[in-house]
C-alpha positions as CSV (number, residue, x, y, z in Angstrom):
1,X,-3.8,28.5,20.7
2,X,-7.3,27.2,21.1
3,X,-7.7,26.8,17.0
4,X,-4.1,25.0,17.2
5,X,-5.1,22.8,19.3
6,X,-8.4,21.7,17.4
7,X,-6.8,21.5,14.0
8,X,-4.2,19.1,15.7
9,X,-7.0,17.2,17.0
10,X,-8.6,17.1,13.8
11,X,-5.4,16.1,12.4
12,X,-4.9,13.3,14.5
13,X,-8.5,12.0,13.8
14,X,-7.8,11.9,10.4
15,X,-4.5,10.2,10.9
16,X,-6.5,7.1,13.2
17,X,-8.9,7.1,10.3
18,X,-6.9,6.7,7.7
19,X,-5.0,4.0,9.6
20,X,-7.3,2.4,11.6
21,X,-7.0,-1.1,10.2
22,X,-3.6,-0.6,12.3
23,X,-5.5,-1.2,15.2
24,X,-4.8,-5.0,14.3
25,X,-1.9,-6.4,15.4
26,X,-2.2,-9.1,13.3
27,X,-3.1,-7.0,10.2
28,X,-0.2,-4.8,10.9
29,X,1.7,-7.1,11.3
30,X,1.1,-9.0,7.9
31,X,0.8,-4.9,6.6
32,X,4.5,-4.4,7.3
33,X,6.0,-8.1,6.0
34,X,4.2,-7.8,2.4
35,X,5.2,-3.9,2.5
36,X,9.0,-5.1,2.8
37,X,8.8,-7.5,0.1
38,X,7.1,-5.4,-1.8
39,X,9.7,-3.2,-1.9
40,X,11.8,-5.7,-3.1
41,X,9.6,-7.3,-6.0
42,X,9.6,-3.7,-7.1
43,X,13.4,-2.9,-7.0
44,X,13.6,-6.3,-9.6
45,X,11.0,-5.6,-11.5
46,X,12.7,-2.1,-12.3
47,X,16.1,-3.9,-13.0
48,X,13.9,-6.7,-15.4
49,X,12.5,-4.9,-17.4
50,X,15.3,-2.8,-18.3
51,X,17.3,-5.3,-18.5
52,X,14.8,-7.2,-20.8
53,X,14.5,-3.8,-23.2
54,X,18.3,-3.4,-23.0
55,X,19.4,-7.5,-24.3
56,X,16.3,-7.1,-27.0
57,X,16.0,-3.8,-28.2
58,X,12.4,-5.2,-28.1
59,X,9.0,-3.5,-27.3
60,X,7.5,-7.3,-27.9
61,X,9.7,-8.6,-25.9
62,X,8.7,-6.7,-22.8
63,X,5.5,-7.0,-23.4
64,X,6.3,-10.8,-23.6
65,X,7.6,-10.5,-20.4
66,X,4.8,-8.9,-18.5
67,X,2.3,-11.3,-20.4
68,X,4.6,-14.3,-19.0
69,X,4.2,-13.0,-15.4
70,X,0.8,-13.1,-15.5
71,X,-0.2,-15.2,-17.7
72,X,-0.1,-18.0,-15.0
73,X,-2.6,-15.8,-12.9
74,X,-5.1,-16.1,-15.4
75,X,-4.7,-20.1,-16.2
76,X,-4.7,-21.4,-12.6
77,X,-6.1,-18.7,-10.0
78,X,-9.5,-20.6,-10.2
79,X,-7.7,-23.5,-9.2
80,X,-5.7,-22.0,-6.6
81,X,-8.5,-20.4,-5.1
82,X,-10.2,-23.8,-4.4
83,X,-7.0,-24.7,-2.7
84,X,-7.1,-21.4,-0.2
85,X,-11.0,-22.4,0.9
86,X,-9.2,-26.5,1.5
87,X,-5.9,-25.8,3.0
88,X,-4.0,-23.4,5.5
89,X,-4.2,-20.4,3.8
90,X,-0.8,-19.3,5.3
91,X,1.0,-22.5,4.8
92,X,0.1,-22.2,1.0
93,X,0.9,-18.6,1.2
94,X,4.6,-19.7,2.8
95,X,5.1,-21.8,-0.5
96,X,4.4,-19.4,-2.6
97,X,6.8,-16.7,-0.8
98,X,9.9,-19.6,-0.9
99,X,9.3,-20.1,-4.9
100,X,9.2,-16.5,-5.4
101,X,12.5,-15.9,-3.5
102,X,14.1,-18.8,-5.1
103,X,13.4,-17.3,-8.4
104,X,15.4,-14.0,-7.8
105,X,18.3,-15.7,-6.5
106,X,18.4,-17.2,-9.8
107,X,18.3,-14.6,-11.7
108,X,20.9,-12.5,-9.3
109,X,23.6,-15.5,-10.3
110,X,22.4,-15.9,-13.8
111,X,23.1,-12.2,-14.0
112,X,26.5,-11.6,-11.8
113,X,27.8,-15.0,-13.9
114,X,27.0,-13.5,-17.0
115,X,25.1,-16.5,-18.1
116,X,21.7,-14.3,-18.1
117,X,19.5,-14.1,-21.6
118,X,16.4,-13.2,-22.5
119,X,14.7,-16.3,-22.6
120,X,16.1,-17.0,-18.6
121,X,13.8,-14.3,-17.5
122,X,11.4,-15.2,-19.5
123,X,10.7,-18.8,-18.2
124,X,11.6,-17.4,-13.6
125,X,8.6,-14.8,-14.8
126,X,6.0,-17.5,-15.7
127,X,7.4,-19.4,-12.7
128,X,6.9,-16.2,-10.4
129,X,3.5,-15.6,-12.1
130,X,2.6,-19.4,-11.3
131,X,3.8,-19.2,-7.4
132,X,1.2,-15.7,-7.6
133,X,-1.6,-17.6,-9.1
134,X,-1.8,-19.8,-5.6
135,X,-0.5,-17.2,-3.3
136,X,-2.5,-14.8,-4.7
137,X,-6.0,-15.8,-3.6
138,X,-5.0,-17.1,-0.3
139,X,-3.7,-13.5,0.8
140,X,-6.6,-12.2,-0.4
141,X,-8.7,-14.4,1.6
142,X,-6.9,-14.3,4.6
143,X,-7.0,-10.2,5.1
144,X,-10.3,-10.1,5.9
145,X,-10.2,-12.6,8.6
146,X,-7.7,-10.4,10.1
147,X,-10.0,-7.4,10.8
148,X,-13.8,-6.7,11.5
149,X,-15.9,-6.3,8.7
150,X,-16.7,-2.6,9.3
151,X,-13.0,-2.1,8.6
152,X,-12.3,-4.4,5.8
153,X,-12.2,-1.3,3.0
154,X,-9.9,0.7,5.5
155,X,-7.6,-3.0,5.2
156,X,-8.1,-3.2,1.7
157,X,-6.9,0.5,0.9
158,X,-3.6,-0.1,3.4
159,X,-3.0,-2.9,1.1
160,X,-3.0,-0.3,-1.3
161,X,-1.1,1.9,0.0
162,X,1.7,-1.1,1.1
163,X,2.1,-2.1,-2.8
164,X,2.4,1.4,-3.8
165,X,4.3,2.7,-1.1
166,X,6.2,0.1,-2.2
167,X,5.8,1.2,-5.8
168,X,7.8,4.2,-4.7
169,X,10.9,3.5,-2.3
170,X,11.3,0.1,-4.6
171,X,12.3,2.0,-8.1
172,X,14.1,4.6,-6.6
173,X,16.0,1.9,-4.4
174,X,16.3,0.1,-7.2
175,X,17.6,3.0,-9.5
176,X,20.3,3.3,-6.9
177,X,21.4,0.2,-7.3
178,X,20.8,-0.7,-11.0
179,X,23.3,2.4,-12.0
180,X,26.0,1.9,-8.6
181,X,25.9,-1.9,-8.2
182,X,24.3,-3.5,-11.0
183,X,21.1,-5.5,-11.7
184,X,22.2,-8.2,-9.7
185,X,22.1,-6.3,-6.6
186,X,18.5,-5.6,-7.5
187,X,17.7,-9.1,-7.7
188,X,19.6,-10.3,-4.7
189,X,17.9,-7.8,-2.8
190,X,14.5,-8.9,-3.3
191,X,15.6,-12.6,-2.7
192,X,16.4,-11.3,1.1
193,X,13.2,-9.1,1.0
194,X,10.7,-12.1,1.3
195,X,12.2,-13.4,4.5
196,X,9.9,-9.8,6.2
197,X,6.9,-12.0,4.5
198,X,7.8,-15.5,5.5
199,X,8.4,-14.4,9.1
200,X,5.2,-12.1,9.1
201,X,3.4,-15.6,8.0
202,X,4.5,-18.1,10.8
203,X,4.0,-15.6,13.8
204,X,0.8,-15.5,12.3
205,X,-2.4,-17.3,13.9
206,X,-4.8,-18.5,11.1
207,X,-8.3,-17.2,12.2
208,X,-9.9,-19.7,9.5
209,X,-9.4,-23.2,9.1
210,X,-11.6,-24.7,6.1
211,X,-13.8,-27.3,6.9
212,X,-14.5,-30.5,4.9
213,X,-16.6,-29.6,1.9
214,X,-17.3,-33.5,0.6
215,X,-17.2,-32.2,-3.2
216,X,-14.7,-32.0,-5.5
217,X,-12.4,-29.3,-7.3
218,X,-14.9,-28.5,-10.1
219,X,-17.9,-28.6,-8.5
220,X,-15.8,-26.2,-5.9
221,X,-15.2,-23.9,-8.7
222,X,-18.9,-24.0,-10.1
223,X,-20.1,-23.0,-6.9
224,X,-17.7,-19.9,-6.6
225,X,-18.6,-19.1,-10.6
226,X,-22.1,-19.3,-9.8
227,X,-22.3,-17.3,-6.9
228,X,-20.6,-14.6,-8.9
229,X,-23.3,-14.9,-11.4
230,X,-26.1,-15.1,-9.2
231,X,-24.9,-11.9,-7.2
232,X,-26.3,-8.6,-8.3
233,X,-23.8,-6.4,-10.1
234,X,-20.7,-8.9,-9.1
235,X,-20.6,-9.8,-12.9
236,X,-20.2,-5.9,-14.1
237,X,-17.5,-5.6,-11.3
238,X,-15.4,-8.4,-12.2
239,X,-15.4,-7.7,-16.2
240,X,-15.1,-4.0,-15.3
241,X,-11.5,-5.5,-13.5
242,X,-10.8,-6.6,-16.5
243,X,-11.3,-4.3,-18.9
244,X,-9.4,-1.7,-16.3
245,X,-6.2,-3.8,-16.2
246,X,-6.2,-4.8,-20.3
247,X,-6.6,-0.8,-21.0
248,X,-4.9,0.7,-18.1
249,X,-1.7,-1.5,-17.1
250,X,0.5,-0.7,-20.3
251,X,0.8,2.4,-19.2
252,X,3.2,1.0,-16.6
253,X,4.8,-1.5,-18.5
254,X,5.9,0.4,-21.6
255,X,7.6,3.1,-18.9
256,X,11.2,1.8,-20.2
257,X,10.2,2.6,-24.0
258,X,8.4,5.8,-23.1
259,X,11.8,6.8,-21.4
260,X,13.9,5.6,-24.0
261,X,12.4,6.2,-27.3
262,X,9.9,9.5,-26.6
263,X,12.2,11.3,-24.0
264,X,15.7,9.5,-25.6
265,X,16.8,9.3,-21.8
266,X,18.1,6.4,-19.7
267,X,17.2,4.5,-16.9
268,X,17.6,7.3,-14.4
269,X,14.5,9.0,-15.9
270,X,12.1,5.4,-16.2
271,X,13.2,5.3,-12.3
272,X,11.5,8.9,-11.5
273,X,8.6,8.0,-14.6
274,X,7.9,4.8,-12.2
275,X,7.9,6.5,-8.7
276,X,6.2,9.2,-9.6
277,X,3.1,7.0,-11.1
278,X,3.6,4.8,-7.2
279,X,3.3,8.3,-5.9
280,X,0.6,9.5,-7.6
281,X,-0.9,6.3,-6.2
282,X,0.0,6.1,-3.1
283,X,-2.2,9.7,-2.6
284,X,-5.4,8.0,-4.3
285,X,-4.4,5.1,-1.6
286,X,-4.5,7.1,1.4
287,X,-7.5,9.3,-0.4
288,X,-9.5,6.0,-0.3
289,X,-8.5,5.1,2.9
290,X,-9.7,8.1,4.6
291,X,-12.9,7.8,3.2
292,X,-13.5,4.4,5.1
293,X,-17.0,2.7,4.3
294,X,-18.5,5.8,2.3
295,X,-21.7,5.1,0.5
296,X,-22.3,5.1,-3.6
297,X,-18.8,3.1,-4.1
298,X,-19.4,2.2,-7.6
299,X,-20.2,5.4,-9.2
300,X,-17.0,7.0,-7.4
301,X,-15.1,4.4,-8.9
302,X,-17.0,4.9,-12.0
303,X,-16.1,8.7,-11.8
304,X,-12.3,7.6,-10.9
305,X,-12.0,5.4,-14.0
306,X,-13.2,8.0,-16.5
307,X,-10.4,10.6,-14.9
308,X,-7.9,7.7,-15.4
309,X,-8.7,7.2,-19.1
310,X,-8.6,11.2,-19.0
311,X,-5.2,11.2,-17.8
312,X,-3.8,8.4,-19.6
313,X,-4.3,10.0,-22.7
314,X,-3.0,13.6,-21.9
315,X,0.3,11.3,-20.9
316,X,0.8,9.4,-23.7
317,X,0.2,12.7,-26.0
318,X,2.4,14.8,-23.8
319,X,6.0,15.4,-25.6
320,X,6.8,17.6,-22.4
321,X,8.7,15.5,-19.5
322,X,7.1,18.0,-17.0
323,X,3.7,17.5,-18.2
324,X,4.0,14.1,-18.3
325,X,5.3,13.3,-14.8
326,X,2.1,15.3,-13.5
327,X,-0.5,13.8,-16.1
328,X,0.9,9.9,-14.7
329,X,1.1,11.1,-11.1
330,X,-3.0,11.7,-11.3
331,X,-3.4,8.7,-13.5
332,X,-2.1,6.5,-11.0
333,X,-3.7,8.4,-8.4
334,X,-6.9,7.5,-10.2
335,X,-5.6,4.2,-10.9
336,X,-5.2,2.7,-8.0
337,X,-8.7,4.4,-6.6
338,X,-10.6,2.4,-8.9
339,X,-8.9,-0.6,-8.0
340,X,-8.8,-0.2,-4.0
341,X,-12.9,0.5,-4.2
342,X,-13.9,-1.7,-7.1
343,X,-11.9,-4.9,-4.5
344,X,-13.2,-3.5,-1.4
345,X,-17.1,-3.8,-3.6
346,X,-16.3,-7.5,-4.1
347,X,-14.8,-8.5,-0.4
348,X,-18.1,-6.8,0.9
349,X,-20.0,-9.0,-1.3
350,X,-18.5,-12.1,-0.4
351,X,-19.0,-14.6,3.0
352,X,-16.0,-15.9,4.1
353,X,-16.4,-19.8,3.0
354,X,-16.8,-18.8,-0.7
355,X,-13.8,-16.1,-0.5
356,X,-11.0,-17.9,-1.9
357,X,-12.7,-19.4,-4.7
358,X,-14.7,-15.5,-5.4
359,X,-11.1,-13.6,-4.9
360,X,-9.6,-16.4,-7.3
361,X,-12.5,-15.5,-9.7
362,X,-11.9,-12.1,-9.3
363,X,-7.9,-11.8,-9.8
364,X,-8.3,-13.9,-13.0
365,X,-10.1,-10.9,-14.5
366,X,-8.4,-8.6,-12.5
367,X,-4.9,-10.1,-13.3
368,X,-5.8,-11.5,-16.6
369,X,-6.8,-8.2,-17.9
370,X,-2.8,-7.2,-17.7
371,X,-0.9,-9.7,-19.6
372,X,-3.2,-9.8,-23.1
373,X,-3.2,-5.7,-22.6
374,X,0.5,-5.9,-22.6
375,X,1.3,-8.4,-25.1
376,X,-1.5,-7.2,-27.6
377,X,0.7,-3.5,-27.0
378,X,3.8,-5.0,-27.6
379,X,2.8,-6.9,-30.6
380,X,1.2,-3.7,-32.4
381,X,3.9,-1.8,-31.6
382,X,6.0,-3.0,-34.6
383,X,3.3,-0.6,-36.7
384,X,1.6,1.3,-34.4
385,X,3.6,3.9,-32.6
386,X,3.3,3.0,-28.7
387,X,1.6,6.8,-27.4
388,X,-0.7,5.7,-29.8
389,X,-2.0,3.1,-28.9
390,X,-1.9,4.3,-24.9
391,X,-3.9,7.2,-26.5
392,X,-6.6,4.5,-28.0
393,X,-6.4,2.9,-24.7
394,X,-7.2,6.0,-22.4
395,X,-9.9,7.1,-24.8
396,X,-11.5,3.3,-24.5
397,X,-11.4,3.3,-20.6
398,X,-12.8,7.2,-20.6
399,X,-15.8,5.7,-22.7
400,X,-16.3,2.8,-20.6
401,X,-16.5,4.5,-17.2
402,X,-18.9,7.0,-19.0
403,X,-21.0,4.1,-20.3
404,X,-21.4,2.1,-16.6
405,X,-22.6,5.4,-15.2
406,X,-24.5,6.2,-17.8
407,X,-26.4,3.0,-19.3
408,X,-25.2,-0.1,-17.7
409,X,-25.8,0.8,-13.8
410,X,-25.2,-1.9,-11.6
411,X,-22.3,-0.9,-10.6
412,X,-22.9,2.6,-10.1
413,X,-25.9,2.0,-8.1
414,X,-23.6,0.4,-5.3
């Protein structure tokens, strides 16, 4: 009984680890909203993209797609991260949250009208992406004001887990739905998902109000380049976003193609190739979260991004289904490790007044990275086939992690 008791004991320390951010009613608060909506950005983004493969026939075209969605992340996060250290972080997080639900209303009657092509979904995805590229920097900013610094990785890895928890219930949800009610369903649903998120933001009490800076927008964004110059190692870590996302992300988006054109199934089995990848990542979430503030950050990640090259390329060279829902479950278990620790390296890094315009920074490279991966995919898929080039892309992220750790040790000497 006595060794029950401790291993429940231990069990339950574990548990407050892992969640400790929790602790926060704020944060959880906030936690739960973006979790909700979440789900519901994920349920569409399941029906879009088949939806886009199944009106084109089109490997371009979905890479099109993806690049369109972020594209605007890239072209005006800098921006938009001058605004979050100006203005009320949640009010300009609230604007973002009403465009993004107006767009999948949109498409929900575009699609149940019958009215919905390609090019529709095309322009709400740059619109989406372009809502992100302000909401973006302000959520990122706003997190850590919601916790103590000690806990700010713990925060950052719940995040994790939130969007690919998320990355989970939302495909399989969304599954259900695309086959039983139809696509527009999918959409519709996410529409009504952001109200968690809108409501989540006004019960919320803004613990940083900017102060007049007496420059303007440039200058605001030279000083948040500079600083990320100036800062030891913060260079590597943002191209090493980068580089991750351009190399790693097409792994997800091709999922339709893989299902349809390697296995020659339907969208039941790109539903379970998709959750199994969120699951895969929702245990290097928790993984990281459980670790808390551990020391030598950057050569872990280091380590996690060779075993995600590893693993990307036993996936794309797997012609077993088997094989390749456990080869994607550990690649997006590495995945999203690299990701949680490689953010949680830069918030660390950062003091509060230069946040939005250092986060901004940070999700152009680490945003940027996925639309050209995806669209240069899609393009050389016309004479490349697809596992291919995943292959080439695995293999190029293996070498990279090998080289930081090796050679080029900034980051691994975090």
């Amino acid at each position: 009984m006595c060794g029950r008791a401790t291993h429940t004991r231990k069990d339950l320390l574990l548990f407050k680890k892992v969640f400790k951010a929790f602790h926060y009613p704020e944060f959880r608060m906030l936690w739960l909203g973006a979790c909700t909506s979440s789900i519901g950005t994920w349920m569409q983004k399941l029906a879009q993209s088949w939806l886009v493969y199944q009106l084109s026939d089109s490997k371009f075209m979905l890479g099109l797609d993806a690049f369109l969605g972020e594209i605007p992340i890239f072209l005006f996060s800098l921006i938009g991260g001058v605004i979050a250290d100006r203005l009320d972080r949640r009010k300009l997080l609230l604007c973002s949250q009403f465009v993004q639900m107006a767009c999948a209303f949109i498409l929900a009657s575009l699609f149940a009208s019958g009215l919905v092509k390609v090019w529709h979904i095309l322009c709400l995805s740059f619109t989406v992406g372009l809502a992100q590229a302000f909401g973006g920097p302000a959520y990122s900013a706003i997190v850590p004001s919601l916790v103590d610094k000690e806990d700010l990785p713990n925060a950052i890895a719940l995040n994790s887990i939130q969007f690919n928890l998320a990355r989970v219930i939302g495909p399989m949800l969304g599954g259900l739905a695309l086959t039983q009610l139809g696509a527009s369903w999918c959409f519709s649903l996410n529409g009504i998902s952001f109200v968690a998120v809108i409501i989540s933001l006004l019960l919320l009490k803004q613990n940083y109000l900017p102060k007049p800076t007496g420059i303007g927008i440039i200058d605001s964004m030279k000083e948040g380049i500079n600083f990320i110059r100036n800062k030891e190692a913060m260079t590597s870590l943002v191209a090493m976003a980068f580089l991750t996302t351009f190399l790693g992300i097409p792994i997800i988006v091709f999922l339709p193609a893989i299902a349809k054109d390697v296995f020659h199934a339907d969208s039941q089995t790109y539903t379970w190739l998709l959750s199994i990848s969120g699951v895969g990542s929702v245990a290097g979430a928790i993984t990281v979260a459980s670790l808390g503030h551990v020391k030598q950050k950057g050569r872990l990640a280091l380590m996690m991004l060779c075993m995600f090259g590893g693993f990307m390329m036993a996936f794309a060279l797997s012609k077993y289904l088997a094989l390749s829902f456990t080869m994607l479950f550990f690649a997006g278990a590495a995945m999203i490790s690299v990701f949680t620790m490689v953010t949680s390296l830069v918030q660390l890094i950062t003091p509060n007044e230069m946040r939005g315009r250092v986060m901004s920074a940070y999700n152009v490279a680490f945003r940027g990275g996925m639309p050209f991966g995806s669209f240069i995919v899609g393009a050389l898929s016309t004479s490349i086939p697809l596992t291919t080039l995943l292959a080439v892309n695995g293999g190029l992220m293996l070498a990279l992690g090998i080289y930081l750790l090796t050679i080029h040790r900034k980051v691994a000497n975090l």
